[in-house]
C-alpha positions as CSV (number, residue, x, y, z in Angstrom):
1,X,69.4,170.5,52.9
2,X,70.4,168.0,50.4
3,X,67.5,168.8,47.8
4,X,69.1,172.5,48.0
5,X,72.5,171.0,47.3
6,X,71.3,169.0,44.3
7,X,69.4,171.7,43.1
8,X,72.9,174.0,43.1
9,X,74.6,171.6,41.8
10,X,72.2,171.5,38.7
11,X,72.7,174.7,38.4
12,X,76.2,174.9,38.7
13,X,76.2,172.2,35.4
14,X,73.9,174.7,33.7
15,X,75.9,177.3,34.2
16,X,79.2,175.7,32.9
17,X,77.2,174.4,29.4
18,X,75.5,178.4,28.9
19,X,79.7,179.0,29.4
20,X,80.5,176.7,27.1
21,X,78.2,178.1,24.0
22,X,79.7,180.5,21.9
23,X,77.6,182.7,21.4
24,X,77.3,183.3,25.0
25,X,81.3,183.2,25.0
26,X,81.0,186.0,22.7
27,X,78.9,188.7,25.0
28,X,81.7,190.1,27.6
29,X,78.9,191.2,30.4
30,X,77.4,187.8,30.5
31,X,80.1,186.0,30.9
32,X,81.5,188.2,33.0
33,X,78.2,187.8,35.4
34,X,78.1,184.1,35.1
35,X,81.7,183.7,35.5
36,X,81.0,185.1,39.2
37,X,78.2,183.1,40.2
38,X,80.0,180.0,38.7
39,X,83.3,180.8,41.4
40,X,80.3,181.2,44.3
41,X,78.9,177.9,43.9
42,X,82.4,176.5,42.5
43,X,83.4,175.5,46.6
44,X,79.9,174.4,47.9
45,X,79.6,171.9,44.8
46,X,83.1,170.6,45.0
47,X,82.5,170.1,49.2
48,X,79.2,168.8,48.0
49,X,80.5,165.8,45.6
50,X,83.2,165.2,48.3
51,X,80.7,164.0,51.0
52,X,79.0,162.0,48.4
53,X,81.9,160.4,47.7
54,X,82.4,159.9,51.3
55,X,78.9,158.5,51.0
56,X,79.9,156.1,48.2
57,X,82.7,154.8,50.3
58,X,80.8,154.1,53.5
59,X,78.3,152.0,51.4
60,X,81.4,150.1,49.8
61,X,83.0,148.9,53.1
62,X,79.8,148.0,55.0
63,X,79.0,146.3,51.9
64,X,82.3,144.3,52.2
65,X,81.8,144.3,55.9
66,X,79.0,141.7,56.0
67,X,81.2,139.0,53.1
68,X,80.8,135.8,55.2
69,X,84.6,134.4,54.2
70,X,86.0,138.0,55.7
71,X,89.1,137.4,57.8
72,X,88.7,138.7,61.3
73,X,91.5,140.9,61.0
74,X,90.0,142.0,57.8
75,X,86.6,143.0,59.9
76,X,88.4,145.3,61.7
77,X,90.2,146.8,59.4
78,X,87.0,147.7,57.5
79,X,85.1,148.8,60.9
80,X,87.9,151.4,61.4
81,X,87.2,152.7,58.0
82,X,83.6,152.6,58.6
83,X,84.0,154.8,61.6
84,X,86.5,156.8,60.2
85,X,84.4,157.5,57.2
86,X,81.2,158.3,59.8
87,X,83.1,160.8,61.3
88,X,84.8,162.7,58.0
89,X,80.9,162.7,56.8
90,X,79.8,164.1,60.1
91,X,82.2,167.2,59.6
92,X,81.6,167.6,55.8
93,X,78.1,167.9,56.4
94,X,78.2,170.8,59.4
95,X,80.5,172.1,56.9
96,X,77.8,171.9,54.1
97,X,75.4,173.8,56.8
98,X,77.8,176.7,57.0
99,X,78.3,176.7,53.3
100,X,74.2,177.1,52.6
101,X,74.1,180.0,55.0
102,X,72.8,183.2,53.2
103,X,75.9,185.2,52.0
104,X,76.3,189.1,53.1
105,X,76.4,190.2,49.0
106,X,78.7,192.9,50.4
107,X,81.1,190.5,52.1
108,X,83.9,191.1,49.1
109,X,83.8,194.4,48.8
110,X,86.0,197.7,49.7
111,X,84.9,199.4,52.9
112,X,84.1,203.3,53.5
113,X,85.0,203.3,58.0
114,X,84.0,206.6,59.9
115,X,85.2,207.0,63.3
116,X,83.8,210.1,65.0
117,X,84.9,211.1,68.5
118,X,81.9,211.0,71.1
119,X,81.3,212.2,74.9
120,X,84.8,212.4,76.4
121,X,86.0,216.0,74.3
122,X,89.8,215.9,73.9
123,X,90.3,212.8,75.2
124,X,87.4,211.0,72.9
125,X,89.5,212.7,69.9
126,X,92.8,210.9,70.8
127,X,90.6,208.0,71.2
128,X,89.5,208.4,67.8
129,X,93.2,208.4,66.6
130,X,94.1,205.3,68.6
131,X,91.0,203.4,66.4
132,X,91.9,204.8,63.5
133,X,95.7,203.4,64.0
134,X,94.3,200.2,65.2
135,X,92.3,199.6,61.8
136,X,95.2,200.7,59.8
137,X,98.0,198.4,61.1
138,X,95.2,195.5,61.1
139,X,94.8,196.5,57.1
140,X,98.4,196.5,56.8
141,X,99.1,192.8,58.1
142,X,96.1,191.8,55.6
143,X,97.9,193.1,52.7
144,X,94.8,195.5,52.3
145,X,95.4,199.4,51.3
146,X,94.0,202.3,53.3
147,X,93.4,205.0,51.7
148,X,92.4,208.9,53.8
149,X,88.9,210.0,52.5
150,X,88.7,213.0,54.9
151,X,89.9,214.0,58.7
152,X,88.9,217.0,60.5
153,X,91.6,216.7,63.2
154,X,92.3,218.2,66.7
155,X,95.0,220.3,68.0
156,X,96.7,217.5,70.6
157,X,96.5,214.9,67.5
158,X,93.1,213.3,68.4
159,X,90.6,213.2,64.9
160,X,86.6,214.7,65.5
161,X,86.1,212.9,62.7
162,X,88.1,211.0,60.2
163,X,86.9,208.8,57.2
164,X,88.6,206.5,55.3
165,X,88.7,204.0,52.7
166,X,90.0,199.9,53.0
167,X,91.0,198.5,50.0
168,X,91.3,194.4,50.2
169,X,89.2,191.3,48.8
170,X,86.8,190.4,52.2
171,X,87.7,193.6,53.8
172,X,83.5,194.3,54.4
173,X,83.5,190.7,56.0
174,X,86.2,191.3,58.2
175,X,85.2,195.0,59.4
176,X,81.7,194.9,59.5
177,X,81.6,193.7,63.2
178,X,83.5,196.7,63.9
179,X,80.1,199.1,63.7
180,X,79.1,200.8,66.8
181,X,80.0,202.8,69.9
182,X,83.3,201.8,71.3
183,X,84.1,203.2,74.8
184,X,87.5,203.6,76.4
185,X,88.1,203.8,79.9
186,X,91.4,205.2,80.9
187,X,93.6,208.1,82.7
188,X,94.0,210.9,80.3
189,X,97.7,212.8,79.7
190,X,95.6,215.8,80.7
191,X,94.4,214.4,84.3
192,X,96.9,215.8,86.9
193,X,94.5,213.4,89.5
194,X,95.3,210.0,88.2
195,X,92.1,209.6,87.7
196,X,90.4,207.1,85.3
197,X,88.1,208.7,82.8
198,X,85.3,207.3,80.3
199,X,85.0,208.7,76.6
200,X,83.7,207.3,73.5
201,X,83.8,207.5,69.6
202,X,81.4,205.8,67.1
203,X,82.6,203.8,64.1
204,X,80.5,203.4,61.0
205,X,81.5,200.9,58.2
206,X,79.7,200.8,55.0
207,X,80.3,198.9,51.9
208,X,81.6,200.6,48.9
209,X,79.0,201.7,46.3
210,X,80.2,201.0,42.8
211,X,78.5,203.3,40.1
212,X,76.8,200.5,38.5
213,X,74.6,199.9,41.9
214,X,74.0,203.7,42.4
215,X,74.0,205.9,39.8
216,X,74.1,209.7,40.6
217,X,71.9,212.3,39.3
218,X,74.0,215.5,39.2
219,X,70.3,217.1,38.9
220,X,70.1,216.2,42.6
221,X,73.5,217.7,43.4
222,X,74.4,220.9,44.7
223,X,78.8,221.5,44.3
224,X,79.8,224.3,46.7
225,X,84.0,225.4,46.3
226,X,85.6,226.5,49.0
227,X,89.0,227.1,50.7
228,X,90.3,224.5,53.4
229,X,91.3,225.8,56.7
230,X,93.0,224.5,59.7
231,X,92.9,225.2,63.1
232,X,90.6,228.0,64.3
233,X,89.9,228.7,60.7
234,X,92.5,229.4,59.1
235,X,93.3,228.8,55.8
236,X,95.6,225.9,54.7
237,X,95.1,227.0,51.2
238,X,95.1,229.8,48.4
239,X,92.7,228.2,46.0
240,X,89.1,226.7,46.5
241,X,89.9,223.3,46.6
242,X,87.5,222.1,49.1
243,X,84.3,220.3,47.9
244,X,81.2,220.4,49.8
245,X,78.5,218.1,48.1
246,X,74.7,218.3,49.5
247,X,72.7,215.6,48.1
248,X,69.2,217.3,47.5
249,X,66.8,214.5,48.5
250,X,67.8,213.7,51.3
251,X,69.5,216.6,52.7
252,X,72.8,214.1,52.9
253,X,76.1,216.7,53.1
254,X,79.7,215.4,52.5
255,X,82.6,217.7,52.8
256,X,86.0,216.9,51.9
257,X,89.4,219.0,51.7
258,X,92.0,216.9,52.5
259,X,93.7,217.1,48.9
260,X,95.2,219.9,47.2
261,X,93.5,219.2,44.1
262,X,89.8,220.0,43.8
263,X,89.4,217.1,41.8
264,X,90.6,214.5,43.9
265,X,88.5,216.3,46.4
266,X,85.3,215.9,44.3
267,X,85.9,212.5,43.9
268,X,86.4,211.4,47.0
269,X,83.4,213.5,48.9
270,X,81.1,211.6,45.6
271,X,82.7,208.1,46.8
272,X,81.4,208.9,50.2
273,X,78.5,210.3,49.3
274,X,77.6,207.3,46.8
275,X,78.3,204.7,49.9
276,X,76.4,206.1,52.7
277,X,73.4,207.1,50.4
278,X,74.0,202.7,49.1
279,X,73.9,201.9,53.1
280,X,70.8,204.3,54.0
281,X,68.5,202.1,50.6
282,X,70.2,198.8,52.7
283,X,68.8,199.8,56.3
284,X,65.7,200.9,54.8
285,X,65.1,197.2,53.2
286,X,66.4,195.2,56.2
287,X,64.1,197.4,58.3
288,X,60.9,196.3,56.2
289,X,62.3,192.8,56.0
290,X,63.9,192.2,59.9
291,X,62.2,189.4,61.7
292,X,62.1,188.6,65.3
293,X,64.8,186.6,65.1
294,X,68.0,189.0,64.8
295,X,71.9,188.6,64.8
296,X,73.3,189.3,67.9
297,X,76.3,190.4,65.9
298,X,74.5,192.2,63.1
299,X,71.7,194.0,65.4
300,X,72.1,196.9,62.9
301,X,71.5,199.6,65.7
302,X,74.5,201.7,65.7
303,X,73.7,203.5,68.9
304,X,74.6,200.4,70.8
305,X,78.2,199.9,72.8
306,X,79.7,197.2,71.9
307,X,83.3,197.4,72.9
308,X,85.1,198.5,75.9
309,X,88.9,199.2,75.8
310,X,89.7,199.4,79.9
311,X,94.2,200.4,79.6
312,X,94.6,199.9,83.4
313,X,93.8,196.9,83.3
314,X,94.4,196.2,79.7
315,X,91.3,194.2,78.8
316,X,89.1,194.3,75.7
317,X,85.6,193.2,76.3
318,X,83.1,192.6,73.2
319,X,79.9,193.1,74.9
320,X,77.6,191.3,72.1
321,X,79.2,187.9,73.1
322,X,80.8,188.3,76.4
323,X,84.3,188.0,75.3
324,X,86.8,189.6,77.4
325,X,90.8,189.4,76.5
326,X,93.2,190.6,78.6
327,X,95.7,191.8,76.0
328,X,94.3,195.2,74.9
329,X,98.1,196.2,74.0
330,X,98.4,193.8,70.9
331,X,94.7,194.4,69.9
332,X,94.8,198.3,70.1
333,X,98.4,197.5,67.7
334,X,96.1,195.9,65.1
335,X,95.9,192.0,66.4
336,X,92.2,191.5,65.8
337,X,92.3,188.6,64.8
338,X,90.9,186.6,67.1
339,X,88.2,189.0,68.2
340,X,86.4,189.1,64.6
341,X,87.1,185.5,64.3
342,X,84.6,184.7,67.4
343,X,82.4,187.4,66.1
344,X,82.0,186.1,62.9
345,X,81.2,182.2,64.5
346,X,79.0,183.8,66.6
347,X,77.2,185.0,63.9
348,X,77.1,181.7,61.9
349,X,75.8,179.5,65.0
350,X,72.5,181.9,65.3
351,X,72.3,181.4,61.8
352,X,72.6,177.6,61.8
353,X,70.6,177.9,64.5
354,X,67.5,179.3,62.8
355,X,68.6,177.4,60.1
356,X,67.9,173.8,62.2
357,X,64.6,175.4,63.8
358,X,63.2,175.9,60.0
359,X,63.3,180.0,60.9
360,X,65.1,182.8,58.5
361,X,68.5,182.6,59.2
């Protein structure tokens, strides 16, 4: 572990003197890209130099610990800093471990969520809605913007589909956990019975594509106008201002007709487009490259449940880890905090995990 740190740290000095030169000071792009891998490595160096500094220190007093004309009062002063020191090293080096683990390269960006209502018909729909509220008032207490893609909606309020885009530095790290099959278990406003019913709707979050990572070629694009409609069909507008892009390779299709503007339209339905085509070339490498040894959190198989949302007895249990908290109210109102905070430790201890048994974390 420590020859990697020195060997980032050498790097981290090369790649302040290459800022330093003028005539790299001079070309915008490169500074631009060394500028960002200077702020990754900026806080593992810096936590780096403070254990060996730490490490300096602990030499220092158990050198002055063994001085034969040391006062006995002295002594123990200098054993308490001895052990104080042991333990601040202990914690700044599993914090070292945590900061060598392999970064997600999407972790900062903006994420495209699609929530789709599953088995459960009207009452998977409303379910839908509740998850898409959830995710919004979550975004809201993050200071993050939301922003509708696209909905197709249901008569009693419920979405069959909506998409939509978060806005916010980290906002991929924080909702990546959030891909899979959630399933709700509770009695509908339609039941006369009182009886409890299960449904389900399936969540999707990919990272944003930027342009620069996947370029478009309109030669494999086919633009179809349309009008929007409502409810049984009918239509919402007088102009064709839907978009309906088909991607030709791959057969991918994106609709979109939430704006009046065919423009906007456009735009969004590519930004879609552009992100799911970016996360399709992702699962494709991590399928070539997957090991045995696989995330719990990050299993990458979207079929699988991994929530359940029980109202009567208002508990939330994450099935990956086998958390269950009895206070579905406030998470349903956005407090998700402490479930993608477990989630995401979870996912670090396999890593250190394979980390320590020298397998790919």
């Amino acid at each position: 572990m420590f020859d990697k740190l020195t060997a980032l740290e050498e790097k981290f000095n090369e790649i302040e003197r290459s800022m330093a030169d003028p005539a790299i000071a001079a070309d915008p792009e490169e500074m631009r890209k060394l500028g960002k891998s200077h702020a990754d490595l900026l806080p593992i160096v810096t936590a780096y130099r403070q254990y060996r500094q730490l490490e300096s220190d602990l030499e220092t007093a158990k050198e002055l610990l063994q001085e034969e004309d040391l006062a006995p009062e002295d002594a123990e002063m200098l054993q308490q800093e001895i052990n104080n020191l042991q333990g601040q090293m202990k914690e700044a080096e599993a914090e070292l471990k945590v900061a060598l683990l392999p970064k997600d390269p999407n972790d900062e960006k903006n994420v495209l969520v699609e929530i789709r209502a599953g088995t459960g018909g009207d009452e998977a729909a409303l379910f839908a809605a509740d998850l898409f509220r959830m995710y919004n008032r979550y975004a809201e207490k993050l200071g993050w913007r939301v922003e509708l893609m696209s909905s197709n909606t249901t008569e009693l309020g419920g979405f069959k589909e909506v998409i939509f885009m978060v806005e916010g530095k980290g906002a991929y790290s924080q909702l990546k956990y959030e891909g899979g099959v959630h399933r709700v278990q509770r009695i509908p406003e339609t039941e006369t019975g009182g009886r409890i019913h299960t449904s389900a709707a399936t969540v999707v979050v990919l990272p944003e594509a930027e342009e620069i990572e996947l370029e478009l070629d309109l030669n494999d694009l086919r633009i179809d106008v349309y009008r929007s409609s409502g409810h049984g069909g009918q239509s919402v507008n007088t102009t064709d201002s839907a978009v309906r892009i088909t991607h030709l390779p791959t057969g991918m299709v994106v609709t979109c007709q939430d704006e009046k503007s065919q423009h906007k339209n456009r735009e969004k339905a590519l930004k879609i487009l552009r992100a799911r085509l970016l996360d399709k070339l992702q699962q494709e490498q991590q399928a070539e490259m997957i090991s045995a040894r696989r995330s719990i959190v990050k299993s990458g198989d979207r079929s699988e449940r991994i929530r359940t949302y029980n109202f009567p007895q208002n508990r939330v249990t994450d099935h990956r880890i086998d958390l269950t908290l009895y206070r579905l109210d406030s998470i349903i109102a956005g407090d998700l905090e402490e479930l993608i905070s477990k989630l995401s430790i979870s996912e670090q201890t396999e890593k250190l995990q394979a980390m320590d048994e020298g397998g790919v974390a």
